[in-house]
Structures are given as structure tokens and as C-alpha cells.
C-alpha positions in Angstrom: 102.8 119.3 97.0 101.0 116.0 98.0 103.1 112.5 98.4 101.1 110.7 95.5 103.9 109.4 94.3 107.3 108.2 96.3 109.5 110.7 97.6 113.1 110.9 99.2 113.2 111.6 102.6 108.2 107.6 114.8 107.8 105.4 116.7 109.6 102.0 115.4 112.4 100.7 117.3 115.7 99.3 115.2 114.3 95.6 115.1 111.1 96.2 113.5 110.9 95.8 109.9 107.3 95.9 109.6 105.6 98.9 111.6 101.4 100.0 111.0 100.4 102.9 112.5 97.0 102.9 113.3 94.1 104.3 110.9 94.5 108.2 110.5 92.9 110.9 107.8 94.9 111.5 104.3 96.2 114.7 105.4 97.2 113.2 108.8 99.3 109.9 106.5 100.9 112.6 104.3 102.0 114.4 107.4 103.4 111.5 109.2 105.2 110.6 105.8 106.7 113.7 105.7 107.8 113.7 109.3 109.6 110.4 108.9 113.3 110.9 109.3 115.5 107.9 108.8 119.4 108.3 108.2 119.3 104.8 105.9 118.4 104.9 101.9 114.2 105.0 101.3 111.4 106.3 99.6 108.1 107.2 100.7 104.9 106.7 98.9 101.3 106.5 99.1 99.6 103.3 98.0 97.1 104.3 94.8 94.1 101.8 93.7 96.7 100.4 90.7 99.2 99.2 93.7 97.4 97.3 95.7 94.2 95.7 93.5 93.8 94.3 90.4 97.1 94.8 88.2 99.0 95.5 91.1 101.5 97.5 89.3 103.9 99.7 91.2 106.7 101.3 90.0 110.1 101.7 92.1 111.5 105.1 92.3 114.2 105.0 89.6 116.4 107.2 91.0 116.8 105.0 94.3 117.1 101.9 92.3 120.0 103.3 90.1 121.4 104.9 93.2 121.4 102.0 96.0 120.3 98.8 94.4 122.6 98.7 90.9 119.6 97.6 88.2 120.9 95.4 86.1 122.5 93.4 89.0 119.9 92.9 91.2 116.5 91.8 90.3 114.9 90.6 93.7 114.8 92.8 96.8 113.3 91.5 100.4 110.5 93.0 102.3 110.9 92.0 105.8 108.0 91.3 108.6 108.7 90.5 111.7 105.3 89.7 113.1 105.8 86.4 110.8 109.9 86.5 111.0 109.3 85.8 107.5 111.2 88.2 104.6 108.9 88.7 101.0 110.8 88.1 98.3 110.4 90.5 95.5 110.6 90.3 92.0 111.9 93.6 90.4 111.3 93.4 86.5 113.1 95.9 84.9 111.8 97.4 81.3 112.7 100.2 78.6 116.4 99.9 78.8 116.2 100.1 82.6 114.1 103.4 82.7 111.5 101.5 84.7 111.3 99.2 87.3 108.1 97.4 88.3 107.2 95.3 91.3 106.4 91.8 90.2 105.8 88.3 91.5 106.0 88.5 95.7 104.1 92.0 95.7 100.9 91.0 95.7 101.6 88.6 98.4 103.2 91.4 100.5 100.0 94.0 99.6 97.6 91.1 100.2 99.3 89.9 103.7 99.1 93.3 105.1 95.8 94.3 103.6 97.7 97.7 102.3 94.9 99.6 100.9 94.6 102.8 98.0 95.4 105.5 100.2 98.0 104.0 102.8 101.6 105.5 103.6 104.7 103.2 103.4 108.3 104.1 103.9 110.8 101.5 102.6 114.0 101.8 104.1 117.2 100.0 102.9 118.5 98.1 106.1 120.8 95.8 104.7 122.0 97.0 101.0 124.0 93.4 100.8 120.4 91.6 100.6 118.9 94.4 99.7 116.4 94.0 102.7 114.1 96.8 103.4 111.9 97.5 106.0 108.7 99.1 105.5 106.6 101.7 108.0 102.7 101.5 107.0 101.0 104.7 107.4 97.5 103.4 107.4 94.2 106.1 106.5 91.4 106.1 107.8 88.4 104.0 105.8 85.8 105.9 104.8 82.4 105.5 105.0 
């Protein structure tokens, strides 16, 4: 069963919030995601063409947003980078009597500033539930030619 869509589930150290492993084959990102152990709330997914271009429209995992991030109380989460010490602010738009939860306005920025591309692994990991920061783990693949 592939990771095409985020599941439950290296080498960062406990102050990076922003981690990119270099370029690697499909298989090799879905191994790596796989292999990621964390003991903190996440999800794991791998980045399709509709995430990161044109509509950019990704869908958070609804189960870990009912379980860890209460829907109808929260509605921004932060996506933290430390190579800029800067946080992303996220937009999460919630829709069909909270049965879906998209990413909106501060997603694009996040996809654009690290150049996440159709094919990429990310982990997001909940490391700090009271400003529902997360840190995210970039699995990058290889670009084919």
C-alpha cells in the first residue's frame, strides 16, 4: 500500500522544525516516510500535482484534525522554519459540516518558499498543540528527466 495520501505514523535534531532530505527515488521517499518514527501527533503524506501547483488544494487528514486540533475551534495552524526563524501561518477552511478541512491562504506561500514539488514526502508533526505549531520533515524525490 503506497503513501499517496497522508498516513498516521531520521536524522533531525529537537530544534529543527523544517528538515529536507536530499533528492531520492519514489520508492526510496515512501520508504523514509514509512521509517519515520516520532512519539508527537502527525501525518505523513506525499505531495500530488493538486498540492503544490495551480489550485493548491490539500486536504488535512480529518481524523488528526478532529483528534489533536478541535475543528471548529481552531482555524489557523503554524508551519514553522527555522532556516528563516519565521513560522507560516495557515489558514484551515473547514467545509461540509466539518467533514473536510482544506489548506487555504499561507499554503501556497509555505509550498512556494520551499519549492515542495508533486512527488515530495512531508511529515507534519504537532510540536506545540497550544499554537498548534508543527514541524514538517521534507522527503524530497528525485527530478526526473
Amino acid at each position: 500500500m503506497g503513501l499517496v495520501n497522508a498516513i498516521n505514523s531520521s536524522s533531525l535534531t529537537k530544534d529543527d522544525d523544517v528538515a529536507i532530505d536530499e533528492s531520492m527515488e519514489q520508492t526510496d521517499v515512501e520508504s523514509r516516510l514509512e521509517a519515520y518514527k516520532t512519539k508527537n501527533p502527525h501525518f505523513k503524506v506525499i505531495m500530488q500535482p493538486s498540492y503544490v501547483s495551480n489550485g493548491f488544494r490539500y486536504s488535512f487528514p480529518i481524523r488528526h484534525v478532529r483528534r489533536h486540533l478541535k475543528p471548529l475551534e481552531v482555524q489557523q495552524i503554524q508551519l514553522k522554519a527555522t532556516d528563516h526563524e519565521k513560522s507560516y501561518p495557515v489558514r484551515l477552511n473547514l467545509y461540509n459540516h466539518n467533514s473536510q478541512v482544506f489548506a487555504g491562504f499561507g499554503w501556497k506561500k509555505f509550498v512556494l518558499n520551499y519549492n515542495l514539488q508533486a512527488g515530495d514526502g512531508c511529515v507534519f508533526e504537532l510540536v506545540c498543540p497550544q499554537s498548534n505549531a508543527y514541524k514538517v520533515t521534507i522527503f524530497r524525490v528525485a527530478a526526473t528527466t
